[in-house]
Residue frames as qw, qx, qy, qz and C-alpha x, y, z in Angstrom:
[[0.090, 0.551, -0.602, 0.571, 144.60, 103.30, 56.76],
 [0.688, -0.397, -0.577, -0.192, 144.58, 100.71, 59.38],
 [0.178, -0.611, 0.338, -0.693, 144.12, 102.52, 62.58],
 [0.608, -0.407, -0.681, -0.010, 143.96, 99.96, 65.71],
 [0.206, -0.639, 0.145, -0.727, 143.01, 101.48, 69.30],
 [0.461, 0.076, -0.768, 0.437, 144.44, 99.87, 72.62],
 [0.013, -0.298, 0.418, -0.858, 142.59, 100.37, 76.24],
 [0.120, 0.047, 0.896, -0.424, 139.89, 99.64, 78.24],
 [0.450, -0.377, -0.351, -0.729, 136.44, 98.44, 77.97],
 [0.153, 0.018, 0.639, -0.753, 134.20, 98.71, 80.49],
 [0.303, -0.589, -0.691, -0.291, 130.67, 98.48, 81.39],
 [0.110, 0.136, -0.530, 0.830, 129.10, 101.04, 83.69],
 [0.342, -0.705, -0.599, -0.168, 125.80, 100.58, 86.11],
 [0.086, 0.286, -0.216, 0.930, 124.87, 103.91, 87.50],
 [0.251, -0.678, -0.691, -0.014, 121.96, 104.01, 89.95],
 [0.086, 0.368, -0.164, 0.911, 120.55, 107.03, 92.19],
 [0.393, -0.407, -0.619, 0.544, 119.82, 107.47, 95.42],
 [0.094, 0.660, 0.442, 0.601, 117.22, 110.14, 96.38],
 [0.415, -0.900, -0.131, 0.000, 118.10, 110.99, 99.14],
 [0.100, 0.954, -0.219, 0.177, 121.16, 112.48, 100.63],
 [0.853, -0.209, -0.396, 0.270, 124.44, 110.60, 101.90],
 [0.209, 0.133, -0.636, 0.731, 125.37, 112.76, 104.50],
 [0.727, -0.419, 0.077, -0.538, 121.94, 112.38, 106.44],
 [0.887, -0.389, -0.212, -0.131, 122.78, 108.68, 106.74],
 [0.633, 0.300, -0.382, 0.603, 126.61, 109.45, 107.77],
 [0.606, -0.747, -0.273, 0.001, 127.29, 109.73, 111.66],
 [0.289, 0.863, -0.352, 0.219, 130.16, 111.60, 112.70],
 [0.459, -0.595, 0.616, -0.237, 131.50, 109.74, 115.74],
 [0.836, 0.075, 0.543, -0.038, 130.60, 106.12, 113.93],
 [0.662, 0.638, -0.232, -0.316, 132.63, 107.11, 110.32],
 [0.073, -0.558, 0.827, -0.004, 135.48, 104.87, 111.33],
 [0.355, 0.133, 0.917, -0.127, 132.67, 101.73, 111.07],
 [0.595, 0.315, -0.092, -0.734, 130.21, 102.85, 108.27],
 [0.294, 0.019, 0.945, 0.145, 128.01, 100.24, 107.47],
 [0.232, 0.365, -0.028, -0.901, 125.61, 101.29, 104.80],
 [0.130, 0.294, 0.805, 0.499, 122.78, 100.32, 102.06],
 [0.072, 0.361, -0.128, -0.921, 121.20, 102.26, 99.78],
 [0.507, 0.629, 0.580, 0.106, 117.70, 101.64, 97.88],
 [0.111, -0.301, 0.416, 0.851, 118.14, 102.85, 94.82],
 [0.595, 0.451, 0.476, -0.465, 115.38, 103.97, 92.26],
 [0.739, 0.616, -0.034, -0.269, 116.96, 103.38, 89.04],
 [0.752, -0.330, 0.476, 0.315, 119.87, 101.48, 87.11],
 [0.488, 0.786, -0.312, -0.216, 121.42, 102.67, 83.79],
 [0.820, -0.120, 0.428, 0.360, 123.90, 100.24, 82.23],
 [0.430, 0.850, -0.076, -0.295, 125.73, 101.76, 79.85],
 [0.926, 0.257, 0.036, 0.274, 128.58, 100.62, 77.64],
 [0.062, -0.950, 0.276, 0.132, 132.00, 102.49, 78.17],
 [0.719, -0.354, 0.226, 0.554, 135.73, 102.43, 78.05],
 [0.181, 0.837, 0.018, -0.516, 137.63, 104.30, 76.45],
 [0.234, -0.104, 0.828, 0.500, 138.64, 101.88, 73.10],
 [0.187, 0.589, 0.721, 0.314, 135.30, 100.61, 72.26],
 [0.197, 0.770, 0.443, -0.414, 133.98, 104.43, 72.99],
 [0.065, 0.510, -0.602, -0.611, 136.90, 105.85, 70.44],
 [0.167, -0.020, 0.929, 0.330, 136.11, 102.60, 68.29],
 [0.260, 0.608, 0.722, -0.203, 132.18, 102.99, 68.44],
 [0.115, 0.790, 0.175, -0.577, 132.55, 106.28, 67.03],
 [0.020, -0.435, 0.722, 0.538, 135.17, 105.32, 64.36],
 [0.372, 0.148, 0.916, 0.021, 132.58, 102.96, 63.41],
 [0.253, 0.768, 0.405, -0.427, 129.87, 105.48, 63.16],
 [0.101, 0.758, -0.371, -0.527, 132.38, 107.64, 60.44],
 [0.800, 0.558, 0.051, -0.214, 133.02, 104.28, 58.85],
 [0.312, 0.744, -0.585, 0.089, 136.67, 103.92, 58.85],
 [0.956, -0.230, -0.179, -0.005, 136.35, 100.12, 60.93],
 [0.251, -0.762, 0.459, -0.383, 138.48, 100.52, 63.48],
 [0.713, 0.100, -0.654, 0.231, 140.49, 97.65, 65.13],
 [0.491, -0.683, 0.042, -0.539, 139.84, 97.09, 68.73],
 [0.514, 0.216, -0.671, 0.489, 142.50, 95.62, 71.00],
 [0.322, -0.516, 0.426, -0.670, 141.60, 94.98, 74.65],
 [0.304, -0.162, -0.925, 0.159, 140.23, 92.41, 77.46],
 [0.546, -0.325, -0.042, -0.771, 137.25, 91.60, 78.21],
 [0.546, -0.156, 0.784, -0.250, 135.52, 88.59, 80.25],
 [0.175, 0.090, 0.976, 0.094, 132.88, 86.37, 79.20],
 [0.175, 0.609, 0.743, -0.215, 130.36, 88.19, 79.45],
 [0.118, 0.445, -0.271, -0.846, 131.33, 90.84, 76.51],
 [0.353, 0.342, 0.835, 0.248, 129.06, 88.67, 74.11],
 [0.188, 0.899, 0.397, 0.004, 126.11, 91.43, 73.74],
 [0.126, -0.852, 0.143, 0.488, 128.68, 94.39, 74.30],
 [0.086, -0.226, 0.666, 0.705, 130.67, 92.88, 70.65],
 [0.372, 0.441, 0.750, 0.324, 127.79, 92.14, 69.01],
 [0.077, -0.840, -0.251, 0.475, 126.95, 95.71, 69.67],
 [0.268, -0.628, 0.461, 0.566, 130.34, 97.01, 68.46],
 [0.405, 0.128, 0.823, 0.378, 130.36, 94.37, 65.82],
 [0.249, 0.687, 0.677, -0.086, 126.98, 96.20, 64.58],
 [0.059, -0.953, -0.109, 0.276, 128.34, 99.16, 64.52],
 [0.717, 0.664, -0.150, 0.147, 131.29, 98.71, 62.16],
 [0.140, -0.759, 0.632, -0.077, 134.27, 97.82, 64.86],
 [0.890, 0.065, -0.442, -0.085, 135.97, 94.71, 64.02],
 [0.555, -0.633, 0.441, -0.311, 136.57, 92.99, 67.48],
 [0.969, 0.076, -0.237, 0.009, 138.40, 89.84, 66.33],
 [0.403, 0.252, -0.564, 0.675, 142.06, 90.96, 68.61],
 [0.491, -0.588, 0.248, -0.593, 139.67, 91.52, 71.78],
 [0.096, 0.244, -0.907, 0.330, 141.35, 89.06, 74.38],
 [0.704, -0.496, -0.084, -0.502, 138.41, 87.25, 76.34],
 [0.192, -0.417, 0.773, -0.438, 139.76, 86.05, 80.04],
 [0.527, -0.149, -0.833, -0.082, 138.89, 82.60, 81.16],
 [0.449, -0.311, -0.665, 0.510, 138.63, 83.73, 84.72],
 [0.229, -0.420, -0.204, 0.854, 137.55, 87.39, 84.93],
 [0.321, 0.825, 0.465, -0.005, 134.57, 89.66, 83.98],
 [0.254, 0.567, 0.025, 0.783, 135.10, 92.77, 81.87],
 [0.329, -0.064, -0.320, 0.886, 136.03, 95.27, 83.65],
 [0.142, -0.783, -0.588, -0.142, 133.11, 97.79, 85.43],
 [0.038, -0.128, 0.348, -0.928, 132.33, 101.06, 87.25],
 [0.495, -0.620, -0.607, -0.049, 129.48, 100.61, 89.70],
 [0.244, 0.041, -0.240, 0.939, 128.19, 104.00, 90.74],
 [0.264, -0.627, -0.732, 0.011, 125.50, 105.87, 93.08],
 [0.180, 0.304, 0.025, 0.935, 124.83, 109.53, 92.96],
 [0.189, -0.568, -0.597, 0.534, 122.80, 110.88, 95.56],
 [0.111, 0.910, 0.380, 0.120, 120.30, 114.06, 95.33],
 [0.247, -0.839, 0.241, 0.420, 123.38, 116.52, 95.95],
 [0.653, 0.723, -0.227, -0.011, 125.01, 114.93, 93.24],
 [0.038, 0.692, -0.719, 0.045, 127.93, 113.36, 94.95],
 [0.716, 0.341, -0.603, -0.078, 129.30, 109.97, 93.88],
 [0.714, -0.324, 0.621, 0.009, 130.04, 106.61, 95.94],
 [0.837, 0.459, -0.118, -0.274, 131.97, 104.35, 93.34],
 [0.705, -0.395, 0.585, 0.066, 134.04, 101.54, 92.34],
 [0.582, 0.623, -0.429, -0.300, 135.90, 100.42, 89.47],
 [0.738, -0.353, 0.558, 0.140, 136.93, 96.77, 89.24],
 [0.000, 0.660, -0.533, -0.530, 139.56, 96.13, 86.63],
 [0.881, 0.171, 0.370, -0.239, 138.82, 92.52, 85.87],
 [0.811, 0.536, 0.124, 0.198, 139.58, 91.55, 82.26],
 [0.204, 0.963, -0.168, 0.056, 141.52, 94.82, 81.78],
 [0.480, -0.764, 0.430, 0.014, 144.58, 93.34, 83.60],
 [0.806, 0.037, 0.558, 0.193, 145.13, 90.96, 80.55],
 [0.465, 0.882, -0.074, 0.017, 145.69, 93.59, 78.29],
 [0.135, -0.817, 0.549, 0.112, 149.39, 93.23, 78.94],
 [0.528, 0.019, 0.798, 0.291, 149.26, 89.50, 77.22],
 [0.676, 0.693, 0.249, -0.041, 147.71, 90.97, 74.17],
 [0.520, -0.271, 0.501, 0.637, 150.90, 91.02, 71.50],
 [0.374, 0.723, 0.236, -0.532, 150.27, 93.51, 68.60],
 [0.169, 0.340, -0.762, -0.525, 152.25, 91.67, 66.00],
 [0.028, 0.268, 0.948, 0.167, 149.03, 88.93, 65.84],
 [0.298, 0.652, 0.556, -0.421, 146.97, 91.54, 65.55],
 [0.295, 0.690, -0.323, -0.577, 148.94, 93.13, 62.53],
 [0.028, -0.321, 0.892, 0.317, 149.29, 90.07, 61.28],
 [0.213, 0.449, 0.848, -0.186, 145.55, 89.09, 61.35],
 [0.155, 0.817, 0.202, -0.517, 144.47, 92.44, 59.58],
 [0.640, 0.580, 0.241, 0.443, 147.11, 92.58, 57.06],
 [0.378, 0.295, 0.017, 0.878, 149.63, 95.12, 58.56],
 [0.214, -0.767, -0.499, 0.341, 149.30, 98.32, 61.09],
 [0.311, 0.728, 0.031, 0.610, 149.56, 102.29, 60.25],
 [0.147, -0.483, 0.314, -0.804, 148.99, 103.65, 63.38],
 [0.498, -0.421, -0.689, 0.316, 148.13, 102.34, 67.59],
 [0.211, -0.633, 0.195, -0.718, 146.70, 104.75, 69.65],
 [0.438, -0.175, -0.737, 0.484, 147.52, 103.66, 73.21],
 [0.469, -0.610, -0.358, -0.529, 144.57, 104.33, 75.44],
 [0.459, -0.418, 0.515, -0.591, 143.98, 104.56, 79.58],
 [0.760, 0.198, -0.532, -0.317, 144.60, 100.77, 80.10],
 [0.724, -0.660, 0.126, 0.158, 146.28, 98.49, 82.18],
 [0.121, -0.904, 0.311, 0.268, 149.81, 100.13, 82.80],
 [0.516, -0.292, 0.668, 0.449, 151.97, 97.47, 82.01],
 [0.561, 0.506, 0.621, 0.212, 149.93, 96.56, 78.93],
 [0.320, 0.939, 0.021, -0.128, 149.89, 100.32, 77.65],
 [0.073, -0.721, 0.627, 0.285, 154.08, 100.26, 78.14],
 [0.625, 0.098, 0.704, 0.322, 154.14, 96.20, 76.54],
 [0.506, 0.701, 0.485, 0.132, 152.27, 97.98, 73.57],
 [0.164, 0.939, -0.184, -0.241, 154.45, 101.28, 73.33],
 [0.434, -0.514, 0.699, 0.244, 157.30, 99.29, 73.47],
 [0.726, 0.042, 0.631, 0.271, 156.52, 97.18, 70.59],
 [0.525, 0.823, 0.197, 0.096, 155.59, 99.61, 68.17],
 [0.301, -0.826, 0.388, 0.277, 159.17, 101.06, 69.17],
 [0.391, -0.410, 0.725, 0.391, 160.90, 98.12, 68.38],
 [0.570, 0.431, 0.699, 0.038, 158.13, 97.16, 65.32],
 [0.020, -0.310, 0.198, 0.930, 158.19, 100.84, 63.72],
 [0.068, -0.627, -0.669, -0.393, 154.68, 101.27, 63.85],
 [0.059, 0.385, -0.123, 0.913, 153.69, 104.78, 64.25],
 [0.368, -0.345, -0.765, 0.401, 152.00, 105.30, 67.66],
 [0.058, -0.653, 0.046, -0.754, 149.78, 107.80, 69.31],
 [0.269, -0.295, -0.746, 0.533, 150.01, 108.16, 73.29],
 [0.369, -0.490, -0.219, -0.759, 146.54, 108.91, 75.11],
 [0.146, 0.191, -0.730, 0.640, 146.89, 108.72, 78.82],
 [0.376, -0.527, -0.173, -0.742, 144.27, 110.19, 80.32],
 [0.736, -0.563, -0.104, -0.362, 142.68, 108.43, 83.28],
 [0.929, -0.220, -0.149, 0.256, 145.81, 106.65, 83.89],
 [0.367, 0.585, -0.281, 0.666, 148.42, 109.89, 84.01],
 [0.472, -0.712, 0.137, -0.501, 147.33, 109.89, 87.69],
 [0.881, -0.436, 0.131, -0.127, 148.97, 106.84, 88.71],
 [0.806, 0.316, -0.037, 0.499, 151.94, 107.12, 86.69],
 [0.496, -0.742, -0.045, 0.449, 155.07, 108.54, 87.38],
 [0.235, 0.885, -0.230, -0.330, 157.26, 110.61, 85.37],
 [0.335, -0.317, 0.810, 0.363, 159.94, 107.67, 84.33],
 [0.415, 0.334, 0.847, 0.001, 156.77, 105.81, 83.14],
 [0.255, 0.880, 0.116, -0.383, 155.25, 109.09, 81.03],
 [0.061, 0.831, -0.344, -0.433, 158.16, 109.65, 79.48],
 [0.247, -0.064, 0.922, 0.292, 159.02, 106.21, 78.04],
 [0.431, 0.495, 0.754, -0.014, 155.12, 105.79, 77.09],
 [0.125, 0.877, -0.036, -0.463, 155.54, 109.50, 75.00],
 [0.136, -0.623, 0.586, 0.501, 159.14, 109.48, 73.68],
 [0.231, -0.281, 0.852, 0.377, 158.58, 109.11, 70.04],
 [0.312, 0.375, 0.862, -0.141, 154.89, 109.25, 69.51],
 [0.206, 0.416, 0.568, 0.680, 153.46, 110.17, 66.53],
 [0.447, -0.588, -0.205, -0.643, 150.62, 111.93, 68.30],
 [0.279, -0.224, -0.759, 0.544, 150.31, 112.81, 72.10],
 [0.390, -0.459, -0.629, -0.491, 146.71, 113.28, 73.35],
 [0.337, -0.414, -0.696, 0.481, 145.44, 115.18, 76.48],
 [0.106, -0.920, -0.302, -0.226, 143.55, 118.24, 77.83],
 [0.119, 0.819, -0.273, 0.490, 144.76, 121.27, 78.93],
 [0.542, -0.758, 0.279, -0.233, 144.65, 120.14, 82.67],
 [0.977, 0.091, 0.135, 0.140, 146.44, 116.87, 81.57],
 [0.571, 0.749, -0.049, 0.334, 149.24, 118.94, 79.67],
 [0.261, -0.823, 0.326, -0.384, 150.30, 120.63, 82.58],
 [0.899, -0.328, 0.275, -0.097, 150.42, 117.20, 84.53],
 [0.948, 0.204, 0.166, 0.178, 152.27, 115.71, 82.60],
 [0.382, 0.681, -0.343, 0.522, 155.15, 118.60, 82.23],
 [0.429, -0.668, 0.196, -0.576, 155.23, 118.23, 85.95],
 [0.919, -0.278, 0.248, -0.130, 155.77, 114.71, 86.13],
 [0.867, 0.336, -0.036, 0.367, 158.60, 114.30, 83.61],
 [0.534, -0.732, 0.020, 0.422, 159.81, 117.39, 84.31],
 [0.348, 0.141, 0.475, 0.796, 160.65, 118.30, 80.32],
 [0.229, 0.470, 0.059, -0.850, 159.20, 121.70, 79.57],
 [0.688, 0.538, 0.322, -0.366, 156.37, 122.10, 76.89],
 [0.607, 0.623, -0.289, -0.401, 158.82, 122.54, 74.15],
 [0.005, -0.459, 0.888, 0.015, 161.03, 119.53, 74.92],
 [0.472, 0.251, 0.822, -0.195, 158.05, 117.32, 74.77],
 [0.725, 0.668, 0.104, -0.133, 157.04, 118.50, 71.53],
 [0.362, 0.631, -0.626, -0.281, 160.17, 118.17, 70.35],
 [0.220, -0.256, 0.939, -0.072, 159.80, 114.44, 71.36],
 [0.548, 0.444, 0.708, 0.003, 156.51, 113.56, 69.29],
 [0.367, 0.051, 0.409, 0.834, 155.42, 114.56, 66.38],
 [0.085, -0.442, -0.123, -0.884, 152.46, 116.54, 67.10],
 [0.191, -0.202, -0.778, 0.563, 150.50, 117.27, 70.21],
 [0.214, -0.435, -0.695, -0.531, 146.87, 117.46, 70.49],
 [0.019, 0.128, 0.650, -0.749, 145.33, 119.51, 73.53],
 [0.196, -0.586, -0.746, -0.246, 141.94, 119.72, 74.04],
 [0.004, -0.190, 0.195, -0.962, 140.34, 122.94, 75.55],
 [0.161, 0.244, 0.686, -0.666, 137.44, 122.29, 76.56],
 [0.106, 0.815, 0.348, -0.450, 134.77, 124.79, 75.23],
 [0.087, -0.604, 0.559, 0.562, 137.59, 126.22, 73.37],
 [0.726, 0.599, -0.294, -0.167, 138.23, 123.31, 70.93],
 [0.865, -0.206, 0.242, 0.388, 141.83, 122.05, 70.53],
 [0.031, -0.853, 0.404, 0.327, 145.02, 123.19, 69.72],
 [0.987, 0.112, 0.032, 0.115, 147.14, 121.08, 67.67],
 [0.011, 0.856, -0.452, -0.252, 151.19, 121.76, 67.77],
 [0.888, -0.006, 0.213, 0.408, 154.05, 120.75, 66.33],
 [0.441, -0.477, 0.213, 0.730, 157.98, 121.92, 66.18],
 [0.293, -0.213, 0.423, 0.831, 158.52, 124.70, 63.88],
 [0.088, -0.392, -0.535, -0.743, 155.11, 125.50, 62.32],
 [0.311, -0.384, -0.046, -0.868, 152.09, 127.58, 63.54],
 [0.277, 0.136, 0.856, -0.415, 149.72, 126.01, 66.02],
 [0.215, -0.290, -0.639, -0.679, 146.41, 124.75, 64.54],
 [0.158, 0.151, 0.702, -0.678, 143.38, 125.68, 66.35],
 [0.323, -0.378, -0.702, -0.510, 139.82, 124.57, 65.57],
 [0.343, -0.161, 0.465, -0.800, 137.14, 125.79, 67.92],
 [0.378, 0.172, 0.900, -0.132, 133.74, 123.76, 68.96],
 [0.170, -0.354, -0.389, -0.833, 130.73, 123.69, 66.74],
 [0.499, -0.253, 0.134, -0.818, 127.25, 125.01, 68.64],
 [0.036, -0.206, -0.938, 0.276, 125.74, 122.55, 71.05],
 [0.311, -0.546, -0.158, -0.762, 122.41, 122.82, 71.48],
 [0.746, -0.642, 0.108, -0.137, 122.55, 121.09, 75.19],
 [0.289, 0.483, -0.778, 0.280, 125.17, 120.36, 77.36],
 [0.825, -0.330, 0.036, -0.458, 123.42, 117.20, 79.04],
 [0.848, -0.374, 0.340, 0.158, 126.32, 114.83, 79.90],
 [0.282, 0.801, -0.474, -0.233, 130.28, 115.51, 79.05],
 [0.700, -0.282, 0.631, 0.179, 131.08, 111.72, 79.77],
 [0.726, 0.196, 0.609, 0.251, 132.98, 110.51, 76.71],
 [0.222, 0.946, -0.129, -0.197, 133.63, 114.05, 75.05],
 [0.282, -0.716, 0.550, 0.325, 137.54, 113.31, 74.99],
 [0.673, 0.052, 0.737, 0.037, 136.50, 109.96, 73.64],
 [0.469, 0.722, 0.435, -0.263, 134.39, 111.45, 70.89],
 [0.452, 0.836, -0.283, -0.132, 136.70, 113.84, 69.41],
 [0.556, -0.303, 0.766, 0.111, 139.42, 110.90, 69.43],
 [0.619, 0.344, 0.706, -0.011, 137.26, 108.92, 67.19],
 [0.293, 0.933, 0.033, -0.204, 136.39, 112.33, 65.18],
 [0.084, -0.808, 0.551, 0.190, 140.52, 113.42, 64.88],
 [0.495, -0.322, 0.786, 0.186, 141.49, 109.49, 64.26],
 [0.588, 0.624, 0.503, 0.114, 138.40, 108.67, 61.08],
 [0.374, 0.894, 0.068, -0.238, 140.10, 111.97, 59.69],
 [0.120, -0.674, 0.683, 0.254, 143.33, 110.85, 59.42],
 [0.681, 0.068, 0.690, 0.235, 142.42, 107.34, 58.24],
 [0.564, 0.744, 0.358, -0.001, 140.33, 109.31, 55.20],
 [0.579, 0.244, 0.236, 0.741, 143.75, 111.11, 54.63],
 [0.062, 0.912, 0.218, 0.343, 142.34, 114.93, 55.07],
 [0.520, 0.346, -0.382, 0.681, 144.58, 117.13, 56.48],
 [0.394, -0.202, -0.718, 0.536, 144.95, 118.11, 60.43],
 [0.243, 0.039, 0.130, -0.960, 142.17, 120.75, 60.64],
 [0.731, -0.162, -0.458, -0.479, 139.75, 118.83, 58.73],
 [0.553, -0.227, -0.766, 0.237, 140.36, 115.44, 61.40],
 [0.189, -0.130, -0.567, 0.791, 140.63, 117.73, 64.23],
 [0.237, 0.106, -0.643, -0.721, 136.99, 119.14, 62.93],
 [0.555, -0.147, -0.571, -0.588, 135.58, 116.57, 62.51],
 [0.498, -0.028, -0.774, 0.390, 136.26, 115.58, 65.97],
 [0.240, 0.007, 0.210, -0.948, 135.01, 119.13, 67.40],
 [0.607, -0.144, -0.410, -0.666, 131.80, 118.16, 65.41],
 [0.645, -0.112, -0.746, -0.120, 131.52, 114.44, 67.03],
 [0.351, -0.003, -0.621, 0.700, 132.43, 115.33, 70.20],
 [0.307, -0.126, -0.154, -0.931, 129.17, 117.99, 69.91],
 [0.655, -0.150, -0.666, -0.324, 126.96, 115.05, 69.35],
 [0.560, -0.195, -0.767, 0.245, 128.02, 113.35, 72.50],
 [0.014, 0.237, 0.511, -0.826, 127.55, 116.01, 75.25],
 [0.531, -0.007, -0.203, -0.823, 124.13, 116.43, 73.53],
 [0.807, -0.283, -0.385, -0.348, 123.05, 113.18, 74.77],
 [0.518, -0.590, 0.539, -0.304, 123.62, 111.18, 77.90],
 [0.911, -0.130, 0.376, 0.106, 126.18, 108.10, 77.58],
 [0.132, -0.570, 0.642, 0.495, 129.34, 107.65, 75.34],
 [0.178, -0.063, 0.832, 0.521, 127.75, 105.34, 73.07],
 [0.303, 0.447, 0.809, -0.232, 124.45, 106.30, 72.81],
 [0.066, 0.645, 0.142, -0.748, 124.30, 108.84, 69.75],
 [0.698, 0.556, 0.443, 0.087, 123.28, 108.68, 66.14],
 [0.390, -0.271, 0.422, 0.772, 125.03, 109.56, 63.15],
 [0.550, 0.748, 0.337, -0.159, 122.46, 111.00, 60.46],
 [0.493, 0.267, 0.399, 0.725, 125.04, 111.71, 57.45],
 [0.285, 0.511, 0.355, 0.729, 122.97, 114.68, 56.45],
 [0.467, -0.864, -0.147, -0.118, 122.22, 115.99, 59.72],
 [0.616, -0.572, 0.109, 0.530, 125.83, 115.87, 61.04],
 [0.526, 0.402, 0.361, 0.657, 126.84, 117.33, 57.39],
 [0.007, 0.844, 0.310, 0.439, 124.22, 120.00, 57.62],
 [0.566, -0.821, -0.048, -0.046, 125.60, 121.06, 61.08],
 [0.772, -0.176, 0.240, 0.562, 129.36, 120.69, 60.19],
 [0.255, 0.590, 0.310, 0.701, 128.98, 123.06, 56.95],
 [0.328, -0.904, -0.209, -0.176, 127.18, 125.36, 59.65],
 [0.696, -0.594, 0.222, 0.337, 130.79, 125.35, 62.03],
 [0.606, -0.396, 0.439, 0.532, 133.19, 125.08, 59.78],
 [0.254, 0.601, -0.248, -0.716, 132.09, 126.58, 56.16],
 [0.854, 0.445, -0.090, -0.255, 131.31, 124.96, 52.47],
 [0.412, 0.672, -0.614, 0.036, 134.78, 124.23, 51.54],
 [0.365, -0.239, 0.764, -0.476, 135.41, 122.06, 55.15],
 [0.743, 0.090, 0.404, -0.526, 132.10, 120.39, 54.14],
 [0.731, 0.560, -0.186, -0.343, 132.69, 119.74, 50.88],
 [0.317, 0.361, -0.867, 0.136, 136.21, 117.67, 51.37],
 [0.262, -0.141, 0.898, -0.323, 134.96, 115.56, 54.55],
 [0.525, 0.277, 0.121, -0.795, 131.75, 115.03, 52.58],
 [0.576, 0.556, -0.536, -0.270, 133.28, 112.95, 50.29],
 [0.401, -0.007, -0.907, 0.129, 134.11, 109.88, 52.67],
 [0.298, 0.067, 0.661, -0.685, 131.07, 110.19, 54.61],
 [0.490, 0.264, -0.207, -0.805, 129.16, 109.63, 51.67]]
């Protein structure tokens, strides 16, 4: 199953400030702040949310297709990917425009100063997804990621008019959309992707109740948190999978991402929607056990041993088989 996965990569440089920004913040002078901050450290890390889905599909093995813009300077960040078993040959690279960052500074209270510049990302709406199914040999499934807007609707739209099954996955971008725009980038998707707090949004902005939006995809994936995930769809039971045991919770960035990757490598292998959903719970584990979205290992017989543990022999014993 070729599974390709629209949206944004990023880079992100996180530093930290040890002291406190409201010491250096005057109250009569906020209308002029003119500020700099020594910082004692810098984390780069690799992000968006394609290559982090994709990085993970890699990990499982099921080479993912990665569709986005980047700049020039994505060399190291595909060879990365590339290493890792995502085939980047439909990533746009801009002539004129770096990939896209966040460039953030977290102070000893923990609160955030940051910026996101879009860069590349804003070329995602020239990427055409018939020369990527044609370069591959043919698409099953697009999951439309948090991207740029137009580019996320150029790309629903084509699978519309291409009848290639689609899954919509808003997230970061359901905040700037409006309810016309929601409802076009939905209507019709194989699979519609969000969290609980998302779910809500998003009945709120169209303004179709919970069951009139499932009756408009064909199944709908919530995330819970803690919980797990729910999976629905019209006329049969809900499926719920809970998480498996963390043994830290040291950074949730890229959770959503995680069990994406997890839920999408289970469908490529064909297992049915418990097992994918699963194996996503499982991945998704991994990541809040470490700090960054792409920085975790796969051991086979460590993520086995700890899957069988969650979910029972039988579970193990089917997903076992294409991890081998």
């Amino acid at each position: 199953m070729r599974i390709a996965v629209t949206g944004s990569i990023a880079t992100d440089h996180l530093m930290t400030f040890p002291g406190r920004f409201a010491d250096q913040l005057v109250a009569d002078q906020l209308h002029t702040v003119s500020l700099s901050f020594l910082v004692d450290n810098l984390d780069v890390r690799r992000g968006g949310v394609a290559a982090n889905i994709c990085f993970g599909m890699g990990l499982l093995g099921t080479a993912p297709i990665l569709v986005g813009a980047a700049g020039s300077d994505f060399d190291e960040y595909r060879a990365w990917l590339d290493r890792h078993g995502v085939d980047t040959g439909s990533v746009r690279i801009s002539e004129v425009l770096h990939t896209a960052r966040f460039v953030c500074t977290t102070d000893a209270d923990h609160n955030q100063i940051g910026s996101f510049y879009t860069g590349a990302m804003s070329e995602a709406r020239l990427i055409e997804l018939k020369a990527v199914a044609d370069r591959v040999g043919g698409l099953d499934l697009v999951s439309i990621g948090a991207d740029d807007p137009e580019g996320m609707l150029r790309h629903t739209e084509e699978c519309r008019s291409r009848g290639i099954p689609f899954a919509a996955d808003f997230s970061q971008q359901i905040a700037r959309m409006d309810g016309e725009e929601i409802r076009i980038l939905l209507d019709g998707a194989t699979y519609l992707f969000s969290n609980e707090y998302e779910k809500g949004l998003i009945e709120s902005k169209t303004g179709w109740t919970d069951g009139e939006i499932l009756s408009k995809v064909g199944h709908r994936v919530t995330t819970l948190g803690s919980q797990g995930v729910r999976i629905e769809r019209v006329g049969e039971e809900p499926i719920e999978v809970g998480c498996a045991e963390e043994t830290s919770k040291t950074d949730p960035t890229g959770v959503g991402d995680a069990f994406r990757a997890g839920f999408l490598s289970g469908l490529a292998w064909g297992v049915g929607l418990e097992r994918a959903a699963q194996v996503g719970c499982m991945l998704a584990t991994l990541v809040i056990e470490t700090v960054g979205t792409q920085e975790y290992t796969l051991h086979r017989t460590h993520f086995m041993d700890r899957f069988t543990k969650a979910y029972g022999h039988e579970a193990a014993a089917e997903v076992r088989t294409h991890l081998a």
